[in-house]
C-alpha positions as CSV (number, residue, x, y, z in Angstrom):
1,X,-7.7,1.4,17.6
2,X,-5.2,4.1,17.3
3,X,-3.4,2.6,14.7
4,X,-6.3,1.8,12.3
5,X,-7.0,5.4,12.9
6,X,-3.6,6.4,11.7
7,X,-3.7,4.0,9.0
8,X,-7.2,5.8,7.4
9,X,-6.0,8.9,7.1
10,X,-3.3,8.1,5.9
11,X,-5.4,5.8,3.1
12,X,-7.1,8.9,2.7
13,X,-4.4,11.3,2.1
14,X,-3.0,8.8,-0.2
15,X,-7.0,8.7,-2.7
16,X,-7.3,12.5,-1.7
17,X,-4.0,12.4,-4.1
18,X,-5.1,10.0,-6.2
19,X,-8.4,11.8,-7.0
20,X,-6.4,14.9,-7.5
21,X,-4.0,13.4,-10.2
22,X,-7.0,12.0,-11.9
23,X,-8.5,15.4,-12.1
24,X,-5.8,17.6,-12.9
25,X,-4.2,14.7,-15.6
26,X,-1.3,14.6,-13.3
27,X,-0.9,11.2,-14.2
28,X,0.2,12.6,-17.9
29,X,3.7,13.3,-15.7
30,X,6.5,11.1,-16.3
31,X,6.9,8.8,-13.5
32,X,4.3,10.3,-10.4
33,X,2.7,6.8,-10.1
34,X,6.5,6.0,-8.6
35,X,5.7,8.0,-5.6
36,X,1.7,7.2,-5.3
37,X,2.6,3.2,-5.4
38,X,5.2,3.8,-2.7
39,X,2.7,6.3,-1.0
40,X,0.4,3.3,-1.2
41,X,2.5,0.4,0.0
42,X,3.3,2.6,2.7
43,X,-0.4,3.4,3.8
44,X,-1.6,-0.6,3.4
45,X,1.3,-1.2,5.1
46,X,0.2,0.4,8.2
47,X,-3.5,-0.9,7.7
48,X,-1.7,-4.2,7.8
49,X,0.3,-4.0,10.9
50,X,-2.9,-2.6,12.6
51,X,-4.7,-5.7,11.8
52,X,-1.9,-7.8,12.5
53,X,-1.7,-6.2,15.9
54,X,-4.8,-6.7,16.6
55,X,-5.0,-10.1,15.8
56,X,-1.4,-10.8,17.5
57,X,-2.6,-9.3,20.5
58,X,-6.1,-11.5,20.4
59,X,-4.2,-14.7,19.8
60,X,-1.1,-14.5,21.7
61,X,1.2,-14.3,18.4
62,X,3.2,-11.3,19.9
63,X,6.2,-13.3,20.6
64,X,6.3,-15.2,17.0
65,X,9.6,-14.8,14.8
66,X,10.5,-11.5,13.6
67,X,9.9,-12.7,9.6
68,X,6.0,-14.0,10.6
69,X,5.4,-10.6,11.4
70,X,7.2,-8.7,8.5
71,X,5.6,-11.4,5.8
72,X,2.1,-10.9,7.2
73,X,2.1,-7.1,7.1
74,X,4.5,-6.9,3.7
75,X,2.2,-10.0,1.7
76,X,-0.9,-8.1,3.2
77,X,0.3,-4.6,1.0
78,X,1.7,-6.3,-2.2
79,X,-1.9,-8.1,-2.5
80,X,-3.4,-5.1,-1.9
81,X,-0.9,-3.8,-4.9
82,X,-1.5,-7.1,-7.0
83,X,-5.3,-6.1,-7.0
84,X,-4.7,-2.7,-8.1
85,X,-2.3,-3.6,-10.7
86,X,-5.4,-6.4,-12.1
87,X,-7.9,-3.1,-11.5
88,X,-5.6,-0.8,-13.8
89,X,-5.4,-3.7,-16.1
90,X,-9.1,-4.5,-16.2
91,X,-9.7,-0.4,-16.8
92,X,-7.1,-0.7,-19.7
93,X,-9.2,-2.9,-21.1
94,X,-12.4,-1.6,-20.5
95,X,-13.3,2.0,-19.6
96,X,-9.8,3.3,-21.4
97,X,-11.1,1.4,-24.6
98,X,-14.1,2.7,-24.7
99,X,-13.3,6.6,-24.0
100,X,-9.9,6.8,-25.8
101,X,-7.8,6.7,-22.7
102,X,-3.9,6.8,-22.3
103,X,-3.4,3.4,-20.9
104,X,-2.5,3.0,-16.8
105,X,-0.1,0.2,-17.5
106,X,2.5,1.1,-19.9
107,X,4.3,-2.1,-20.0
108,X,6.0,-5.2,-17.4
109,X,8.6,-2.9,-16.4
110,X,6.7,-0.3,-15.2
111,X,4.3,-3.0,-13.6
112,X,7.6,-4.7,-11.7
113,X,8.5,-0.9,-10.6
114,X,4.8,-0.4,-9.0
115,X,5.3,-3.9,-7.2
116,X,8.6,-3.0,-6.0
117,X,7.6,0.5,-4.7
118,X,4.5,-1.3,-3.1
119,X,7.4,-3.2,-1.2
120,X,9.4,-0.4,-0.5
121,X,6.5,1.3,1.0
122,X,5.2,-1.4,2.9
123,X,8.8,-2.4,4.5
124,X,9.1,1.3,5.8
125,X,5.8,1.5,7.2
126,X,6.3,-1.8,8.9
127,X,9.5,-0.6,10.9
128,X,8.5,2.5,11.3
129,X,5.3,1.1,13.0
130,X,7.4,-1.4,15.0
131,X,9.2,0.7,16.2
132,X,6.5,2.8,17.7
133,X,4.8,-0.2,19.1
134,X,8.1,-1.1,21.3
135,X,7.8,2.4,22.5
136,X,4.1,2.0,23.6
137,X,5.4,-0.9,25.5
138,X,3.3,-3.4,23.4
139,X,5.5,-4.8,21.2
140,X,4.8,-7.1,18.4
């Protein structure tokens, strides 16, 4: 349970920052979403190795290939990532209509960078994570 603990705050660091930047217009500074999508993949990165884990550890999937656990917990973040792209897009075209918003997605390229910094983010959480599990004597 220690590592969906970890993983919470850690989402909650990550909206604590969010809100912020939505409050202050932080988001008006060139490129800060690069750091809050990597931020991100990062944080649902750990929230999916903790529920890898604990599934792993339910069904006797610990000794499984090395890829079947980095695709789980990597596809777990980027469609986590996908869904928040489709929610920035939805607000685009909805509540930033409406109020006279700047728009949250600026164009595909910027879209590509988010996905790829959700990746980034995830990766590093995975093997940082990893690591930690093989010195807890548990591995994956």
């Amino acid at each position: 349970m220690h590592l969906f603990k970890q993983a919470f705050i850690v989402i909650g660091l990550v909206l604590v920052l969010h809100a912020v930047l939505l409050l202050t217009d932080g988001y008006s500074v060139n490129q800060i979403d690069t750091p809050m999508h990597f931020f991100g993949g990062f944080a649902m990165g750990m929230l999916g190795i903790a529920i890898h884990y604990e599934e792993a550890s339910r069904y006797h999937t610990r000794h499984a290939p090395f890829w079947y656990h980095y695709t789980f917990v990597v596809g777990f973040a980027m469609l986590i990532g996908i869904a928040w792209e489709f929610h920035e897009y939805l607000f685009d075209q909805t509540i930033n209509v409406w109020f006279n918003l700047p728009p949250s997605q600026i164009s595909l390229g910027d879209t590509m960078k988010d996905f790829l910094m959700d990746l980034l983010g995830a990766t590093l959480a995975f093997f940082l994570l990893k690591k930690h599990l093989y010195q807890m004597k548990r591995p994956l």
